[in-house]
C-alpha positions in Angstrom: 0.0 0.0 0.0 1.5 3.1 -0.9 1.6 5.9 2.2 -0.5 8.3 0.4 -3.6 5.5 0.7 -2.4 4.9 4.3 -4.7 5.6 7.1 -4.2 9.1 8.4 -3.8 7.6 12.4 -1.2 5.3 10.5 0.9 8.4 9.0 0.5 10.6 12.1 2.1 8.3 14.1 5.2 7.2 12.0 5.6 11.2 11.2 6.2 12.0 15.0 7.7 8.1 15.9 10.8 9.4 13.0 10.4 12.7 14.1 11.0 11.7 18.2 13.9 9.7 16.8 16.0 11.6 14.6 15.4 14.6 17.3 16.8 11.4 20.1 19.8 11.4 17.4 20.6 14.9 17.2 20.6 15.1 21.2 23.2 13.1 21.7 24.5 13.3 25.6 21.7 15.5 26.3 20.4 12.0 28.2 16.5 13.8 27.2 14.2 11.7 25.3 11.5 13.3 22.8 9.1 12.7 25.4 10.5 14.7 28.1 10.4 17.8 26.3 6.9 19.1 27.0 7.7 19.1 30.7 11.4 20.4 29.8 9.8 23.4 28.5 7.4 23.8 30.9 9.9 24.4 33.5 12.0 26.7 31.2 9.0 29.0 30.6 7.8 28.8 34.5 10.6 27.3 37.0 9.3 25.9 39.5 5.8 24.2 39.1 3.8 22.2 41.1 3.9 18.4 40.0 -0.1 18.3 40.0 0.2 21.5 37.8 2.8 19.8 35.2 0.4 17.3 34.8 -2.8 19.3 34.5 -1.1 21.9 31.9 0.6 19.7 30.0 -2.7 17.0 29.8 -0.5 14.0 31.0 -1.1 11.4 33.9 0.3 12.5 36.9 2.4 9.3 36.6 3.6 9.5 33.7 5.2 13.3 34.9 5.9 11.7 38.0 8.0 8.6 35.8 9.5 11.4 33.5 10.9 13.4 36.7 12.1 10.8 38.2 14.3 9.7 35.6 15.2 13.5 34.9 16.1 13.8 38.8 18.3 10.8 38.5 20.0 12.5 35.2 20.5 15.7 37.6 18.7 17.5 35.2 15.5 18.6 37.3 14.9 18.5 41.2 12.6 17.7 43.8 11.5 20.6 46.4 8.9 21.1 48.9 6.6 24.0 48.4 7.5 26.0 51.4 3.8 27.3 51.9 2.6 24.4 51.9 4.9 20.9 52.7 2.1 18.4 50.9 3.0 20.1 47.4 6.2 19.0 45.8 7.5 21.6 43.0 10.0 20.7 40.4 12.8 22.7 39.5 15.3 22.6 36.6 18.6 22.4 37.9 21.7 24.2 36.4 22.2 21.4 34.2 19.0 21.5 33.1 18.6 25.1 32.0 22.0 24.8 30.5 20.3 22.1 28.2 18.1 24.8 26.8 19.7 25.7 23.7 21.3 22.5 23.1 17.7 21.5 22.6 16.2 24.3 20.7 19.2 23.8 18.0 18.3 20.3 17.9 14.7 20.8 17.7 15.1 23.3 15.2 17.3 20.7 12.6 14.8 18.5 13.1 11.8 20.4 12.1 14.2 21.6 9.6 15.2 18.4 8.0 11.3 17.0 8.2 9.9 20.2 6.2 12.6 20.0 3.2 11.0 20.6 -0.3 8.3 22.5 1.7 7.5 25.4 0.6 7.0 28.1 3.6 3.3 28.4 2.3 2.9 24.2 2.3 4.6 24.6 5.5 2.0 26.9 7.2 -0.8 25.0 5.0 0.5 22.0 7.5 0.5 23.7 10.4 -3.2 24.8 9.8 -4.6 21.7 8.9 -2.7 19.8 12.0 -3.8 22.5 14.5 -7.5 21.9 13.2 -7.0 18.5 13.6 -5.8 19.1 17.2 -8.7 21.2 17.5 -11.4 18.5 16.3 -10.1 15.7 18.7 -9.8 18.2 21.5 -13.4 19.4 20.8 -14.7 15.9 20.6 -13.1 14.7 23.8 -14.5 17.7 25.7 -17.9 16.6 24.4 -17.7 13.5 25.3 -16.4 14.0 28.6 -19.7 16.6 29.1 -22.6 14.0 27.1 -24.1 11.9 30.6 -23.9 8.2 29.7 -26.9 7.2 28.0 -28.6 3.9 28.6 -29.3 2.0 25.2 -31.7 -1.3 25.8 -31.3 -4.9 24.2 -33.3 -3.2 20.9 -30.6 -0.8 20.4 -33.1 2.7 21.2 -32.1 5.0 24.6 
């Protein structure tokens, strides 16, 4: 089957799977992952956030952000600290290492997104960038819908 007859789910996910790895590549020592780099930037636009918060903003399980900074704290790349108002609230904080890794990042980020738009033209490139942000914007829209419809009872005849 050629890719253009491929299911659109199907393309989605090997366009980030090869973009998450050639972006692994280019990082090098960084020791980040792809996947760390939402809560990465996070903490580089506000230092400092609650772990609750991280997960909330970010749309993630708490334990997956709980996972993802532990292995970060263990890299000594974010830490651990004990919201000083109030003990029951743990904040995470990037450590020197970790805002040093800033523009490592960025640069590598940038190749990437660089290397995956070649032969685009800057208007096919925006054209892209509209049609995955309405994308986003459909699947966002139908999960808040569902997560507002009340559960409907359907009987053995299929009618509510």
């Amino acid at each position: 089957m050629a890719r253009e007859d491929a299911p659109l789910g199907f393309l989605l996910s090997l366009a980030v799977r090869l973009f998450h790895q050639r972006s692994h590549e280019l990082m090098g020592d960084t020791q980040l992952h792809p996947g760390q780099m939402p809560i990465m930037f996070a903490l580089w636009r506000d230092d400092g956030q609650a772990q609750k918060d991280l997960a909330r903003r970010l749309n993630l399980a708490p334990a997956t952000v709980t996972v993802t900074v532990n292995r970060l704290e263990r890299a000594g790349i974010l830490e651990r600290r004990k919201d000083p108002e109030d003990q029951r609230v743990s904040r995470v904080y990037l450590t020197e290492r970790g805002r040093d890794l800033h523009d490592t990042v960025v640069a590598c980020l940038r190749a990437t997104n660089e290397e995956a738009l070649t032969g685009f033209t800057p208007e096919e490139t925006d054209q892209l960038k509209e049609y995955l942000s309405r994308i986003i914007d459909n699947l966002e829209g139908a999960m808040q819908h569902r997560a507002r419809k009340p559960d409907t009872h359907v009987d053995d005849a299929g009618s509510e």
